[in-house]
N, CA, C and O atoms as a GROMACS GRO file, in nm:
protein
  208
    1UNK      N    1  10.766   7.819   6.790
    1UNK     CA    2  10.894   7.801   6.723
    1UNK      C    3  11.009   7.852   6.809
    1UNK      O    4  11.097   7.779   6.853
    2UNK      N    5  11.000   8.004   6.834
    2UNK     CA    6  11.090   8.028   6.949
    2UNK      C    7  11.125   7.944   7.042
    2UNK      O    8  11.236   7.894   7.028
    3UNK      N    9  11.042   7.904   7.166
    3UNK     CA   10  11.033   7.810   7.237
    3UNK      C   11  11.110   7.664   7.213
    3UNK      O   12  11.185   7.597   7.285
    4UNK      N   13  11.061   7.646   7.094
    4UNK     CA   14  11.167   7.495   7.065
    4UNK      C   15  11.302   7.520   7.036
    4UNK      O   16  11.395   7.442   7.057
    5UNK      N   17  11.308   7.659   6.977
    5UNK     CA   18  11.475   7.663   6.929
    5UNK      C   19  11.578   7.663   7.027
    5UNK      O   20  11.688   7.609   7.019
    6UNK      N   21  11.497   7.780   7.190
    6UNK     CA   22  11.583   7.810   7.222
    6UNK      C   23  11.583   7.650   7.348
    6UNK      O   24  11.697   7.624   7.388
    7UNK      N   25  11.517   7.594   7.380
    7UNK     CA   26  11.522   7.471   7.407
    7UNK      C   27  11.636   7.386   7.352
    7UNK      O   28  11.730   7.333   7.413
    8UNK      N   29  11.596   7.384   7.175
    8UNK     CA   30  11.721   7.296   7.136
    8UNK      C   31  11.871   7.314   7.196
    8UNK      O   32  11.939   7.254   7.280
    9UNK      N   33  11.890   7.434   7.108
    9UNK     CA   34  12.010   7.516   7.128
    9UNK      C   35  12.067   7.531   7.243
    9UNK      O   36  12.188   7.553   7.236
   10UNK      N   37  12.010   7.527   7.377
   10UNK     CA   38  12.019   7.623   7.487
   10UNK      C   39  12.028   7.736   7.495
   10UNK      O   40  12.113   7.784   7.570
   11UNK      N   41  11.944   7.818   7.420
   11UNK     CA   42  11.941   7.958   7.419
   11UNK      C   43  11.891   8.044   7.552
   11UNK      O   44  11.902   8.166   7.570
   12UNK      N   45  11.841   7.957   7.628
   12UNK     CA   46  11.756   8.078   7.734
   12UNK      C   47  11.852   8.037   7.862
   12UNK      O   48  11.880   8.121   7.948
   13UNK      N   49  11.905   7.884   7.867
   13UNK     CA   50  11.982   7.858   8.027
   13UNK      C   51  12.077   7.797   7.982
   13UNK      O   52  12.125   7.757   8.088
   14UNK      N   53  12.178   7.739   7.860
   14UNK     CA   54  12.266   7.676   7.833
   14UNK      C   55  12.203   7.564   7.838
   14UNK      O   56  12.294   7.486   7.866
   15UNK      N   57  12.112   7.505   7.829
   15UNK     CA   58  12.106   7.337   7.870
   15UNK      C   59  12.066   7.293   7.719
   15UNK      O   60  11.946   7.319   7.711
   16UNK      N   61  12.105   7.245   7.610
   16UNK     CA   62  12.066   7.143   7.497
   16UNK      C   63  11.952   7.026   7.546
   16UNK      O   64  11.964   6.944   7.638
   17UNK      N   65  11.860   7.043   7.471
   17UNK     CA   66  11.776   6.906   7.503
   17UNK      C   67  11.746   6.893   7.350
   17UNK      O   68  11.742   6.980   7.263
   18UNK      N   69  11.721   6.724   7.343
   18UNK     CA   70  11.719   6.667   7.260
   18UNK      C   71  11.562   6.683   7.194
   18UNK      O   72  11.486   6.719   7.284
   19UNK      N   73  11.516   6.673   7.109
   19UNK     CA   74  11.379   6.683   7.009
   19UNK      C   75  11.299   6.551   7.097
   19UNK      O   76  11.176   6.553   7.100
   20UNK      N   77  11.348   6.479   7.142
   20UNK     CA   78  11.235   6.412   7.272
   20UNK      C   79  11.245   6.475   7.414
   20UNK      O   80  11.151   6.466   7.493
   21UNK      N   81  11.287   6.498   7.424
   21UNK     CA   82  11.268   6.556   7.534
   21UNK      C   83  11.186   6.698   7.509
   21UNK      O   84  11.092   6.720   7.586
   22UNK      N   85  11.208   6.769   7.434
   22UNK     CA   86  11.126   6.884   7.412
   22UNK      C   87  11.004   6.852   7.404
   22UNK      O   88  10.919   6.910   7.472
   23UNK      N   89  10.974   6.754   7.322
   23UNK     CA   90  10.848   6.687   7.252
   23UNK      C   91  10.769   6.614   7.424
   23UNK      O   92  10.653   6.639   7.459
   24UNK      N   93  10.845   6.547   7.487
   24UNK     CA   94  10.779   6.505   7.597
   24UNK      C   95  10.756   6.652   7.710
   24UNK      O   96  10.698   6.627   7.816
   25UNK      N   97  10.786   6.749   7.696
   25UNK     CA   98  10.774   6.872   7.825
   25UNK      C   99  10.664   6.972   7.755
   25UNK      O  100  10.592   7.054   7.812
   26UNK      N  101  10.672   6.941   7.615
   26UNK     CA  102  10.552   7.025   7.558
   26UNK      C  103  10.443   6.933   7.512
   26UNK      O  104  10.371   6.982   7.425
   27UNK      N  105  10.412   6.802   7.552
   27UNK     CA  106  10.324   6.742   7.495
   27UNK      C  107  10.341   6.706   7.354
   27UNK      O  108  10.285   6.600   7.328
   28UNK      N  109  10.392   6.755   7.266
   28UNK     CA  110  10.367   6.698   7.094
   28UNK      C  111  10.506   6.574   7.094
   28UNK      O  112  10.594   6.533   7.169
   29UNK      N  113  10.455   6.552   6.957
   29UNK     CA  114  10.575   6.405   6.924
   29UNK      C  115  10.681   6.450   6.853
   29UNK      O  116  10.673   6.554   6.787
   30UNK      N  117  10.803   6.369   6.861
   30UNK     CA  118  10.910   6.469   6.828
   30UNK      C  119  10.948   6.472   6.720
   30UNK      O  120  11.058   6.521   6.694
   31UNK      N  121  10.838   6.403   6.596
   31UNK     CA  122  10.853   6.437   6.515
   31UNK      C  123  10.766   6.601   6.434
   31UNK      O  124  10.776   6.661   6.327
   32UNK      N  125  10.689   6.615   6.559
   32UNK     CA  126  10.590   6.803   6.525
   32UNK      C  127  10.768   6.856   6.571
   32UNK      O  128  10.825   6.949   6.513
   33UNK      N  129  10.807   6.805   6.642
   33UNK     CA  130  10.907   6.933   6.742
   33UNK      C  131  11.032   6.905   6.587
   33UNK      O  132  11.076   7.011   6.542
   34UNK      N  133  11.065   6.815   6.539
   34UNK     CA  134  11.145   6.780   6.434
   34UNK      C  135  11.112   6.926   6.336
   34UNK      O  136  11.187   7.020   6.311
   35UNK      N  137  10.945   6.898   6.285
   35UNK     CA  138  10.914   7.002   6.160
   35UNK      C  139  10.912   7.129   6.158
   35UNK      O  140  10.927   7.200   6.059
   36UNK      N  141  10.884   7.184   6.339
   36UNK     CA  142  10.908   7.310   6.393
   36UNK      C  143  11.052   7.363   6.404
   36UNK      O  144  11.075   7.475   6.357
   37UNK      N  145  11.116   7.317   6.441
   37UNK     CA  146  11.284   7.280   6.434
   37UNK      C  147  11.344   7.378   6.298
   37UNK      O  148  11.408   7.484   6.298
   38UNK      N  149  11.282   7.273   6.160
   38UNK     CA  150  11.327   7.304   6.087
   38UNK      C  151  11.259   7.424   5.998
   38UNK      O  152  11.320   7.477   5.905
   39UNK      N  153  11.127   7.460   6.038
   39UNK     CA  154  11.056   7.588   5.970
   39UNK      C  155  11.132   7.713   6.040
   39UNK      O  156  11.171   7.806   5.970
   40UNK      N  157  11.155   7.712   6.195
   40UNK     CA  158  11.235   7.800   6.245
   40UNK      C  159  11.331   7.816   6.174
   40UNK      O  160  11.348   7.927   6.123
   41UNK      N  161  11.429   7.700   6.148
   41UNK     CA  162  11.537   7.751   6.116
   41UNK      C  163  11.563   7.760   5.947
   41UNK      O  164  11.676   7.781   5.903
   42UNK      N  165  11.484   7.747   5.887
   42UNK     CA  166  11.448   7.802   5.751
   42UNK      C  167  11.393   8.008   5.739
   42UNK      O  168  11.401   8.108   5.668
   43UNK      N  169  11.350   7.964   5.844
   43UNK     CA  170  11.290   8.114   5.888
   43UNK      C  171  11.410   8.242   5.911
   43UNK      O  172  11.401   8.356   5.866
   44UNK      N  173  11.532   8.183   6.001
   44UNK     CA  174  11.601   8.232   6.049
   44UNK      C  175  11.736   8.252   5.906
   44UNK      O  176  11.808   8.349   5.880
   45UNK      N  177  11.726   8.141   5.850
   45UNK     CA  178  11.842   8.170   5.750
   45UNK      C  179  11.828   8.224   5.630
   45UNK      O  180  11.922   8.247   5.554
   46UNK      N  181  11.676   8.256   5.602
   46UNK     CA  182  11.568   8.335   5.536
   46UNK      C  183  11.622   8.497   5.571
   46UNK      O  184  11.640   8.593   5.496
   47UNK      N  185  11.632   8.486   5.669
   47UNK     CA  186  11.615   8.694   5.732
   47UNK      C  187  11.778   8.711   5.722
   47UNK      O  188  11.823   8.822   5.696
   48UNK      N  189  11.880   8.578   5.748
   48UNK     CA  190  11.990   8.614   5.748
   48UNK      C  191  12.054   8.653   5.610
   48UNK      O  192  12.160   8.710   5.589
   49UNK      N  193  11.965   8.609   5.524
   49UNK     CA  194  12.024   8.572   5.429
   49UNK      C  195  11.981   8.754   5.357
   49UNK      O  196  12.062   8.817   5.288
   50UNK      N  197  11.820   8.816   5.402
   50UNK     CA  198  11.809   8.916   5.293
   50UNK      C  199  11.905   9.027   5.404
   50UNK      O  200  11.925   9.144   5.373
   51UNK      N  201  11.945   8.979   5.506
   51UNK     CA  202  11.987   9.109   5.570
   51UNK      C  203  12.166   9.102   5.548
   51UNK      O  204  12.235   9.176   5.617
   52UNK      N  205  12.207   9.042   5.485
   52UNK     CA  206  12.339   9.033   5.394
   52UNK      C  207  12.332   9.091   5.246
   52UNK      O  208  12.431   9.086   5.173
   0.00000   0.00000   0.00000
């Protein structure tokens, strides 16, 4: 999950890549990288949310 977010986002080098392209550099289809995507970020607005 990490891995895909900060991919999406450009979290680790600035670069945005798109959910195919992630999906083609990690092997899965971009619709796994789609569902990971969004459990992360359910995850993330989950912790934001009890730490408010």
């Amino acid at each position: 999950e990490r891995q895909v977010i900060e991919m999406r986002y450009g979290l680790f080098n600035g670069l945005k890549e798109t959910q195919r392209e992630i999906a083609r550099k990690l092997g899965i289809s971009r619709s796994y990288v789609s569902r990971i995507e969004k459990r992360a970020l359910k995850k993330l607005i989950r912790e934001i949310s009890i730490e408010m």
